[in-house]
RONU-947694 format. One record per residue (C-alpha): residue in one letter; x, y, z. Coordinates in steps of 0.2 Angstrom, whole numbers. Layout:
BEGIN
<r code="a" x="X" y="Y" z="Z"/>
...
END
This chain:
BEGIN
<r code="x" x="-223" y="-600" z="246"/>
<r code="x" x="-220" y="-591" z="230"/>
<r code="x" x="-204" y="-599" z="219"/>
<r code="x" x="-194" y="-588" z="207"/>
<r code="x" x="-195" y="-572" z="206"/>
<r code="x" x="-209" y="-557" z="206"/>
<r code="x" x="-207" y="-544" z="192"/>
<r code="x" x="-219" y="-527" z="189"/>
<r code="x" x="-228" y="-534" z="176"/>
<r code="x" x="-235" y="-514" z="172"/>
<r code="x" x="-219" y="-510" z="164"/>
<r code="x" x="-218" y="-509" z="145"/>
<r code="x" x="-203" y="-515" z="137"/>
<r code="x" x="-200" y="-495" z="133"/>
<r code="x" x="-199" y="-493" z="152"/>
<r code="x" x="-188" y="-508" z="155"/>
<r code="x" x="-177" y="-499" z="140"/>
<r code="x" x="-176" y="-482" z="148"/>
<r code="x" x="-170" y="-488" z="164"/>
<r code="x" x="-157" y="-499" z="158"/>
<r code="x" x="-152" y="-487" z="145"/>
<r code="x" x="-156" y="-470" z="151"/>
<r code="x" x="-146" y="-460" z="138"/>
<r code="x" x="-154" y="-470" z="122"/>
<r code="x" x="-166" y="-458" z="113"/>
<r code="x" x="-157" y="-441" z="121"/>
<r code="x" x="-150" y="-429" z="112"/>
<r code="x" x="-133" y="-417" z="116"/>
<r code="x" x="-137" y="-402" z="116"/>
<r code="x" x="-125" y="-389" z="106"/>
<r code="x" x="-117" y="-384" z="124"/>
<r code="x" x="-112" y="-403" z="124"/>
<r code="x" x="-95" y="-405" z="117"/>
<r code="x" x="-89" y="-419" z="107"/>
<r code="x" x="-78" y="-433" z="114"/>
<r code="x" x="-67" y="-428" z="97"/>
<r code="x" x="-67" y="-411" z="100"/>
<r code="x" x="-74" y="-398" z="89"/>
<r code="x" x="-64" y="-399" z="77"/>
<r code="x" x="-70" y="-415" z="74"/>
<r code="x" x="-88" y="-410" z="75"/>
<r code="x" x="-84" y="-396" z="61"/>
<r code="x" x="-77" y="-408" z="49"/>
<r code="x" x="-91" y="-419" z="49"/>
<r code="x" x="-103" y="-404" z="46"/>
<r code="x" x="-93" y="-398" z="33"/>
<r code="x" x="-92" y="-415" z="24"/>
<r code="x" x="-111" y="-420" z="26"/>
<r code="x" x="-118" y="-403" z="24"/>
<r code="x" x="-113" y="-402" z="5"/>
<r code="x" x="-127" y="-410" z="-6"/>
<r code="x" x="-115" y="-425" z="-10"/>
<r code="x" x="-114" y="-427" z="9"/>
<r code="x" x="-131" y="-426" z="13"/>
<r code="x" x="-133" y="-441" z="-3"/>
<r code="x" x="-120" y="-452" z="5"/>
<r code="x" x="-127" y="-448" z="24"/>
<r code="x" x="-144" y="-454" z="17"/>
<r code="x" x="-136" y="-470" z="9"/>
<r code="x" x="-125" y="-475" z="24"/>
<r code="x" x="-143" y="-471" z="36"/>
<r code="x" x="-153" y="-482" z="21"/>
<r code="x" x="-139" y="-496" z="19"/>
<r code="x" x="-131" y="-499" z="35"/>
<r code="x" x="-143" y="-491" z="51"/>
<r code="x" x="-161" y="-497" z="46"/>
<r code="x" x="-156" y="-514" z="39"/>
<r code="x" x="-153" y="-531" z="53"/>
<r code="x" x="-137" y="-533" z="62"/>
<r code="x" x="-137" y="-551" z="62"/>
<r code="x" x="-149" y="-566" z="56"/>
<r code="x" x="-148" y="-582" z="64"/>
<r code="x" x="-139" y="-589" z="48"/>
<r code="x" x="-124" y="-579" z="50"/>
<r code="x" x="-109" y="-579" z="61"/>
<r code="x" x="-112" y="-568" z="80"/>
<r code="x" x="-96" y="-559" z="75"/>
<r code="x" x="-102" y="-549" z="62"/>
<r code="x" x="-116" y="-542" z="73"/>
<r code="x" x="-101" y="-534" z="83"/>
<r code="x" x="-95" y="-529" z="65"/>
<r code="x" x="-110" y="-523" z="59"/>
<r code="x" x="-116" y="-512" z="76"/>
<r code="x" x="-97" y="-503" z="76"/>
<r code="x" x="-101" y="-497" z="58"/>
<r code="x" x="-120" y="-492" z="63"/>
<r code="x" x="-111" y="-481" z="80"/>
<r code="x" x="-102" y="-472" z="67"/>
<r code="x" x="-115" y="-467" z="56"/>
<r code="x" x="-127" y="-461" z="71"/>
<r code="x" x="-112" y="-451" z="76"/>
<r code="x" x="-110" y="-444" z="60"/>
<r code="x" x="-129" y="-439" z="63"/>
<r code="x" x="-129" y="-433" z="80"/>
<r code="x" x="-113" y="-422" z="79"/>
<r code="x" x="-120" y="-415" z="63"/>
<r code="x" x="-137" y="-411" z="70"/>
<r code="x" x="-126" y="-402" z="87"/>
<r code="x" x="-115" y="-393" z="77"/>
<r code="x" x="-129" y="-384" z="65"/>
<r code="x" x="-138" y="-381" z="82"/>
<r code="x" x="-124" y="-372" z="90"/>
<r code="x" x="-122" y="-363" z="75"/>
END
């Protein structure tokens, strides 16, 4: 008699993620509109295309994406925080990548 549960044990943990989260690591394509519009997808090219866009772009991506969400020491709040601001600068990102694309 076998107690618990049985798991597929050949799975990597990247499996495991692309089935829970199928649309991690997939891009739009151009065709794809925005959930803003494309108004909005051409406001943020124009804003992070300039050379002073492209510098602050690199500073949020450096400052706010690549650094830790949350460390046992602080409160689980700021992790909600933390990953609302990182959401806003990978979209900044993905709808500046699509809109040069569809240009």
């Amino acid at each position: 008699m076998t107690i618990g549960y049985s798991r597929d044990v050949t799975k990597t943990a990247a499996d495991l993620d692309r089935e829970a989260f199928p649309h991690l690591g997939k891009r739009p394509s151009p065709q794809q509109p925005s959930e803003f519009g494309e108004e909005f997808d051409a406001l943020v090219y124009q804003t992070f295309c300039t050379p002073m866009g492209k510098q602050l772009l690199y500073f949020m991506e450096k400052n706010m994406l690549l650094k830790a969400i949350w460390n046992p020491n602080q409160n689980e709040k700021l992790a909600y925080f933390y990953e609302g601001r990182n959401n806003l600068v990978r979209l900044f990102k993905e709808r500046m990548e699509v809109f040069s694309e569809g240009k």
